[in-house]
C-alpha positions, -999 to +999 in steps of 0.1 A: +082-394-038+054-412-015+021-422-037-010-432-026-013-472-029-038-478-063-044-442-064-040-455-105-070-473-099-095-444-097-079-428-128-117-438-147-135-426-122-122-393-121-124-385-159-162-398-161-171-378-126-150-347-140-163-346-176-198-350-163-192-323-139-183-296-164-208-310-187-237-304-160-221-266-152-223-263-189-259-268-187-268-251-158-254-223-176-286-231-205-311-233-178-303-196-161-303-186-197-334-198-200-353-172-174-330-146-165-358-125-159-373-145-140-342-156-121-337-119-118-373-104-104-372-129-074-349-121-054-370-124-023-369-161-022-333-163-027-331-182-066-299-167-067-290-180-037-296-217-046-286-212-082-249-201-077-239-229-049-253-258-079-223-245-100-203-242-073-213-275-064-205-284-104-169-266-102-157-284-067-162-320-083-147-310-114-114-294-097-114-326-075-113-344-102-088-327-116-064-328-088-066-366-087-058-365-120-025-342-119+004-367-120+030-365-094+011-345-067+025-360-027-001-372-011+009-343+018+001-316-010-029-335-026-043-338+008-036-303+019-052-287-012-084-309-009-087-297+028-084-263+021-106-270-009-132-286+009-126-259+043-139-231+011-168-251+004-178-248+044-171-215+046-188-207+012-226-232+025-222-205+056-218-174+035-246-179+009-273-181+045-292-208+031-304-220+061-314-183+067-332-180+032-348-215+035-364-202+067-374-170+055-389-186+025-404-210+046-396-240+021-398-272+030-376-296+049-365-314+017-354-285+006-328-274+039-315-311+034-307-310-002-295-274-007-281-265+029-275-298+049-264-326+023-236-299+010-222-289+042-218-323+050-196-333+017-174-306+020-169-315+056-160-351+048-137-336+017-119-316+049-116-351+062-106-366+036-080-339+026-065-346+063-067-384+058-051-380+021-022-357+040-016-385+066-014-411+034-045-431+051-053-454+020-092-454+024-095-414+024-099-425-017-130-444-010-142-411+011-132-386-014-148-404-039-187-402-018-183-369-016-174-364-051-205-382-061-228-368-033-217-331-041-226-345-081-264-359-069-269-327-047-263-306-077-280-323-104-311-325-078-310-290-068-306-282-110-339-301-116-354-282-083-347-250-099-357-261-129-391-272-121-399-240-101-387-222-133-415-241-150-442-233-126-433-196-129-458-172-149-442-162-178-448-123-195 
């Protein structure tokens, strides 16, 4: 069976990225607990919509993570089911029409780049990556592992986002 060369290497890296990735969801979790009525009477400027890609967000790291992790996957099949992985996180940024809410909403810039561009982005380079795993190209590691942590940053960024505006709120 082929392995990626020092694919051992990144063993660490995975299990801190991974367990702070469920760890976050787990919290994200408190936060919408927090103000579901709130979360739940503004609809109009798409919360929902920027809420569920953060776990999203969350869930993709931590199932990365947990595919480096499995022992024995070929790189062919490790690559293949990151691709695919990261081809459902495309698919998903264009279903949830976050561009299309950020513009109805008129929010700012900032807020296109973090919740709409940055993540389109990092699952496109986890379709590369997936691709360059598949074709056993050793520094697709290096790539998967930006994406990992950019897909981490967006979401903990967009968490506090949320969170903030959940403060300025008026509460009953």
């Amino acid at each position: 069976m082929e392995h990626l060369p020092k694919l051992e290497g990144w063993h660490d890296f995975y299990v801190v990225v991974g367990s702070g990735a469920a760890a976050l969801t787990g919290l994200l979790f408190v936060i919408v607990s927090l103000g579901p009525k709130l979360i739940a009477s503004n609809t109009e400027t798409g919360v929902r919509a920027f809420i569920s890609p953060i776990a999203v967000h969350f869930t993709a790291v931590l199932v990365g993570s947990a595919l480096m992790l499995a022992p024995d996957i070929p790189p062919a099949v490790l690559g293949s089911l990151l691709a695919i992985g990261g081809l459902g996180g495309v698919i998903y940024s264009a279903w949830t029409r976050g561009h299309a809410r950020w513009r109805r909403s008129k929010l700012p810039i900032l807020d296109w780049i973090w919740f709409v561009g940055l993540p389109f982005l990092a699952f496109l380079l986890i379709v590369g990556v997936g691709i360059g795993l598949a074709m056993n190209v050793p520094l697709s590691l290096h790539g998967l592992a930006v994406a990992i942590v950019l897909l981490i940053v967006i979401a903990i960024r967009n968490a506090w986002d949320i969170v903030v505006w959940m403060t300025t709120q008026p509460r009953d």
